[in-house]
N, C-alpha and C positions, 0 to 999 in steps of 0.2 A: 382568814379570808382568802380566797381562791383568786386568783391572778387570773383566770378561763375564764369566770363567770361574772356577773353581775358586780358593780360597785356596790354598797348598800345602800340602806336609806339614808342611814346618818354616820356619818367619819369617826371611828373608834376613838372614845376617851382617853388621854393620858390617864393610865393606872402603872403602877409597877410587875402588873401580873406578864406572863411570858407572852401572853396569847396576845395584850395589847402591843408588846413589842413585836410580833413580828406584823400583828396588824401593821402598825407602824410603817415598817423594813417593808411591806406589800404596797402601802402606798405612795413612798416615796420611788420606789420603783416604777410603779403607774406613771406616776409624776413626770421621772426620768424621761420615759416613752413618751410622755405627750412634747415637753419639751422639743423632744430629739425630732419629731416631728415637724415642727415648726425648721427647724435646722436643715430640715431636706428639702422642702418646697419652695423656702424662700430662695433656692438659687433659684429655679422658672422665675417668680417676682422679678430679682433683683438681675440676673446676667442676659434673661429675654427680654421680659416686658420691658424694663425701664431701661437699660443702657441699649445690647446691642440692636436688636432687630427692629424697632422702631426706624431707626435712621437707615440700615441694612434691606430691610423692607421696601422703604420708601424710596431707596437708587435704585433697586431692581425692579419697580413699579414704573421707576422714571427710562430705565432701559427699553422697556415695554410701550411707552408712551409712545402717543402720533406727536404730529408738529403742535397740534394746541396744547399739547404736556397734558390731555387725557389720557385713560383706559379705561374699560371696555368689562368689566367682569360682570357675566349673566347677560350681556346686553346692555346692562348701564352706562352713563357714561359720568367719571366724575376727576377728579384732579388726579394725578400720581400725589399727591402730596398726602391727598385727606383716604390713600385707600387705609391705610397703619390704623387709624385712628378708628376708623367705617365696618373695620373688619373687627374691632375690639366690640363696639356694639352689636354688632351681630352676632362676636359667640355669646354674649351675654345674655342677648335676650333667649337664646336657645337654652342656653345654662338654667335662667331663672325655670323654665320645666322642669326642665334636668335634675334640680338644686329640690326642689316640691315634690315631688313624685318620689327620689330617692330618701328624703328622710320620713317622706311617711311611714315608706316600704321598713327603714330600716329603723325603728319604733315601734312597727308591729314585729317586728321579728324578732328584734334585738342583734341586728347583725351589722352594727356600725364598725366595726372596726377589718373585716370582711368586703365590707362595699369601700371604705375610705383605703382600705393600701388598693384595692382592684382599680378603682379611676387614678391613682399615684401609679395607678406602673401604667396604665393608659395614656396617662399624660406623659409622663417619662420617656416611653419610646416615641411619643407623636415629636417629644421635644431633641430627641439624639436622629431622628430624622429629618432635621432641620440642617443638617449637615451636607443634604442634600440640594441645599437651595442656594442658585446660583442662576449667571446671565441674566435671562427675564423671566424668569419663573415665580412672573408674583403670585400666579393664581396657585401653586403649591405652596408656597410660603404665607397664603394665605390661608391655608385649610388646613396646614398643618397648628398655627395659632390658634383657628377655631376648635380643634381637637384636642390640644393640649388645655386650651384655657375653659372650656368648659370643664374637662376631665380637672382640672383643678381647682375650680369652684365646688366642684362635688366633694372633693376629698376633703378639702380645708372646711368648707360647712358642717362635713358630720368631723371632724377633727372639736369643731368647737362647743359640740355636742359634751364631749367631756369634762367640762372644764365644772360642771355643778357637783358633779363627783369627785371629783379630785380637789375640792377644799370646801371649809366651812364660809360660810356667808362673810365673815371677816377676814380671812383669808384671799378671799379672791381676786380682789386688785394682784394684788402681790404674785400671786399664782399667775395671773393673765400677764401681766409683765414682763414676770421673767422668763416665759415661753416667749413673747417676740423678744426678747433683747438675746435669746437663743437664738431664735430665727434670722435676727441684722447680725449676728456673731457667723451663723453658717453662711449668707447668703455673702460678709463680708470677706470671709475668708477663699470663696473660689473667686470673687472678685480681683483679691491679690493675685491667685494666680491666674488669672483670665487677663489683668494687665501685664504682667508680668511678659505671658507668651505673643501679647499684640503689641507692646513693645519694643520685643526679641523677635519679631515673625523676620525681619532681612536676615539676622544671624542666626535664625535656625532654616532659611531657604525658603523662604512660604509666602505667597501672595497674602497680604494685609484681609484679601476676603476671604481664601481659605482659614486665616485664623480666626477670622470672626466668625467664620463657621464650624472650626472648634471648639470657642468658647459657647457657642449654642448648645453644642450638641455634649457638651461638657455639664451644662447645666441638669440634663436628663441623666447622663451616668450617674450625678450628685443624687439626684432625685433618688433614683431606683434603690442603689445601693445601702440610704441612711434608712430606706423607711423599709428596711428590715427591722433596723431596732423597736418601733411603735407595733410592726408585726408581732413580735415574740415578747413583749413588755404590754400592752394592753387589753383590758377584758373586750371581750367580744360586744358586750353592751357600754353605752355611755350613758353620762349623766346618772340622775337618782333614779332607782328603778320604783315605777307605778304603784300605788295600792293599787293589790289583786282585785279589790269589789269593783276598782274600777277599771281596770283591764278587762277584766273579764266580758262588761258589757260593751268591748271595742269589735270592728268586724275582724274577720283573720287579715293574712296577708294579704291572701289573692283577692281581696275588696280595694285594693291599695287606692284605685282611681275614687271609689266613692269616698273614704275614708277620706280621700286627699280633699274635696269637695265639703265632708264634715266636716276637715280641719278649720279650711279659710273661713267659711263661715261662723266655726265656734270664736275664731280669733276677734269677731265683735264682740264676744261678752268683755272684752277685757283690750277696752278703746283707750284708758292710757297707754298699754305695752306699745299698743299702735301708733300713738302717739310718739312715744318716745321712739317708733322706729324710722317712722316719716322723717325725723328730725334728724336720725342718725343717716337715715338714707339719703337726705339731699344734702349734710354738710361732708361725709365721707365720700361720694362721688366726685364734688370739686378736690379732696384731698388725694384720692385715688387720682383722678384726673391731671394733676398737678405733675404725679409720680412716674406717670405712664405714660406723659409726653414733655418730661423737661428736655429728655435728650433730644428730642425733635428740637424740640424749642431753643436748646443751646445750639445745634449744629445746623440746623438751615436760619434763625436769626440773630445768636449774638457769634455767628462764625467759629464756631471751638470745634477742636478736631477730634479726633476720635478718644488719645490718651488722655485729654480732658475732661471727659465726658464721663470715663470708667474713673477717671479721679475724684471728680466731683461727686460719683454715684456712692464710690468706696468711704467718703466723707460722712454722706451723708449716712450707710451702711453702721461707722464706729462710731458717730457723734447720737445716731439713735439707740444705740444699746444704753449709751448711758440717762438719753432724755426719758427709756422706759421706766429705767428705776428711776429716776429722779422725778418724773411726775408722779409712777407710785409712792414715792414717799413723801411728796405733797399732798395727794388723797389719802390716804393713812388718818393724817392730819386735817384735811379741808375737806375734806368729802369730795367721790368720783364726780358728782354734774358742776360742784365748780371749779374744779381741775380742769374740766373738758371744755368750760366755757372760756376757760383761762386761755388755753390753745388753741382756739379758735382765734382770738383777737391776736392771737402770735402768728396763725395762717393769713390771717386780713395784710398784717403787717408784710408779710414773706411776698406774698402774690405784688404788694405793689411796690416791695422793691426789684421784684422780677421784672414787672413792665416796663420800668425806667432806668432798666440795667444797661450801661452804654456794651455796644457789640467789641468783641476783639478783648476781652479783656479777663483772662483766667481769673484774676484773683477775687474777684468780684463774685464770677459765678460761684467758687470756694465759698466764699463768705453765704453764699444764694445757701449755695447747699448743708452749711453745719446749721442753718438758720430753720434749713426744711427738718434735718435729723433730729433737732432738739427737742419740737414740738411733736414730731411725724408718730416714730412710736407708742409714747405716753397715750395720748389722743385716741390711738385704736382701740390699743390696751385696757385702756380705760373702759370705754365704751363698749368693749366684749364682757367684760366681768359687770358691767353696769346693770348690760341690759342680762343677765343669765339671772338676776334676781327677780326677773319680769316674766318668769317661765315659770307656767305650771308643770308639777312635776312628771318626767315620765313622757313630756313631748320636747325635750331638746331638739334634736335633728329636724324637726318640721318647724320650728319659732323660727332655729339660726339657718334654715334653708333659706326664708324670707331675709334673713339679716345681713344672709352672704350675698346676697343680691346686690347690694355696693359694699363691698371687701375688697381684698389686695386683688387687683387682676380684675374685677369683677364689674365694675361701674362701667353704665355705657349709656345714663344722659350727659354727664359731664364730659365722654370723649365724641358725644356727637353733636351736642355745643362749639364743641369746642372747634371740630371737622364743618361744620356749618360756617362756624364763625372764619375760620378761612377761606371755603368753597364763596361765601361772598367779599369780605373783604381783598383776599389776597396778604394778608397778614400776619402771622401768627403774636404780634404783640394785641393785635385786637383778641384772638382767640385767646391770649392766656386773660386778659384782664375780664374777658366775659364769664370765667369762674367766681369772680365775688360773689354772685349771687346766690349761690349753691352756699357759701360759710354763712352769708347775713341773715338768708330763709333758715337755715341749719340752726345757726345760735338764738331766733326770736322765739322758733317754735322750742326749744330743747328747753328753754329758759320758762317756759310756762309748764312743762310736765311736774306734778306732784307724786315725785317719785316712790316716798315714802307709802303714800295712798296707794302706787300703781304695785308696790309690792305685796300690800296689804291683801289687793284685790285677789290675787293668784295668789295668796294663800301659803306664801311661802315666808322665812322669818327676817327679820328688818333688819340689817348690816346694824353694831353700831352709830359709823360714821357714813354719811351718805354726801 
């Protein structure tokens, strides 16, 4: 099997012949790369969105402020507080195009792994450009987020394109798993040294924002440099590649926009997948949401300063590698939808001891944070390998374009919930507790999909254990 080309239909059998072993040695390779993958984007996740630039963001918004502690972008007028949050919604909804259009393109082509390192080095330099945001420059620190964070909605969605390839139906938790307990492994390790040097910033001579603006711009070197490895280790197509009869009657590329219009539409023949996406989309949005403004939410309401924040983050970075396997190895055993229900009632749990978390109080937040790591990964994990049995074959990049729509980075009802829920209250205890409703809609609806059936429908083969 060729490492350029195509995955196949179905994952080489254990035999003792040579050819199945190096099949073998080709896939575990594969493997490697996707993993490694995950290892390089999650520093954007973990060193931009969630620790620094949130809070970073938000003082050089407040620089920019009039006396009412507005600003002023486009002509709007809205809090300094809720621009971090206003601006994740916004590349989002641009992304959800972005995210549709690109994986149609790149299923008629077959050029996923070509389109996903191209927006990884886009996002990458939008993010070692952030290096450059200082004083009141929130409207470039705000465009540069919108550029990074779409660019990486695009890559990480055809990223998970791959993942029907790269194991059998029984395999998959497992495979999904240990790609993010990779990704909380990379994203935790520049975290170390991201606190390390904002720790050190008086004895290596550097203003505390210069070094937050290395650890920014630190996050995009990480980026660039790891996803060489997915470059030179993955085929150029993902997922299972098509029967020809039916390829054949698809338009070419350059139909991409009508093709994109056939897709959404086809995707009513098959109203469980959709089901189970709705359900995945409004309880990952509050999870997402939770992720991408705790550090707000510890440093302008329970008072934590900055080394607290990257402590908290790095907690929750090591206590998630291990929650991935470990609720993999729960579903093994229980099956993927009640594993994921199971973490859900673990989110309900987290959010409200969040809202009732007295301020001033490190150890608390600690405890906030191994509580989020525990469940955080498993939960995704899960849910990526869940719904990849809900795809018909041969349209990966265009299902998980929809699914990345609330992914890491990606949710933007739950961060304009959330920016709502302070632009009126003035709160942000009100804005974190107005996410339950994103897990309670998320676990009613998740809890009625017939999964079994929704697999059946799309015609692909039924996990053992579900």
């Amino acid at each position: 099997m060729s490492t350029t080309d195509h995955v196949p239909d179905h994952l080489p059998e254990a035999t003792p012949t040579a050819a199945a072993a190096d099949d073998g040695r080709a896939l575990r390779r594969m493997q490697f790369g996707w993993y490694i993958n995950d290892w390089a984007n999650a520093a954007f996740s973990a060193t931009v969105l969630t620790v620094f630039l949130g809070p970073y963001l938000t003082e050089i918004a407040k620089n920019a402020a009039d006396a009412n502690g507005d600003v002023h972008p486009l002509g709007l007028t809205i809090r300094a507080g809720s621009f971090f949050p206003y601006t994740v919604s916004f590349s989002v909804l641009i992304s959800v195009a972005a995210m549709l259009f690109t994986g149609t393109v790149a299923d008629r082509t077959g050029r996923h792994k070509e389109l996903m390192c191209g927006f990884a080095y886009v996002g990458a330099i939008a993010t070692m450009g952030m290096f450059f945001l200082d004083g009141d420059r929130y409207l470039l620190g705000g465009a540069l987020l919108v550029v990074a964070n779409i660019a990486y909605a695009v890559s990480v969605a055809l990223s998970y394109a791959y993942l029907p390839g790269l194991a059998t139906p029984d395999q998959r938790d497992a495979v999904s798993s240990k790609g993010w307990a990779y990704g909380y492994a990379g994203g935790g390790l520049l975290l170390i040294a991201n606190l390390a040097l904002f720790q050190g910033h008086e004895a290596l001579g550097i203003a505390s924002g210069t070094a937050v603006r290395i650890c920014l711009a630190s996050a995009g070197l990480w980026w660039a440099l790891f996803t060489l490895v997915p470059l030179t280790r993955l085929p150029s197509r993902a997922g299972v590649a098509p029967d020809p009869a039916a390829a054949a009657g698809r338009p070419a590329a350059g139909s991409s926009l009508r093709e994109l219009g056939r897709t959404l539409r086809s995707m009513r023949e098959h109203p469980l997948t959709l089901l189970y996406l709705g359900a995945f989309l409004c309880y990952n949005d509050g999870i997402q949401t939770v992720v991408s403004q705790a550090s707000l939410y510890g440093s302008e309401e329970l008072g934590m300063d900055q080394t607290s924040l990257v402590t908290a983050v790095l907690l929750v970075q090591v206590v998630a590698i291990g929650g991935a396997l470990l609720l993999g190895r729960i579903a093994h055993r229980w099956g993927a939808k009640r594993t994921i229900l199971g973490s859900l009632v673990g989110w309900v749990v987290t959010l409200a001891l969040g809202y009732f978390m007295p301020a001033h109080q490190p150890v608390w937040f600690y405890v906030l944070a191994c509580m989020i790591g525990l469940v955080l990964g498993g939960s995704q994990a899960l849910s990526r390998s869940l719904f990849s049995h809900l795809i018909p074959a041969g349209r990966e990049a265009e299902y998980f374009s929809l699914y990345k729509i609330s992914d890491r980075g990606t949710s933007w009802m739950g961060p304009l919930v959330f920016g709502v829920a302070y632009q009126v209250t003035g709160s942000y205890r009100s804005a974190i507790i107005s996410l339950l409703v994103f897990f309670v809609i998320g676990f009613v609806v998740l809890a009625k999909v017939p999964v079994r059936r929704a697999i059946e429908a799309v015609g692909n083969p039924v996990p053992e254990r579900l």
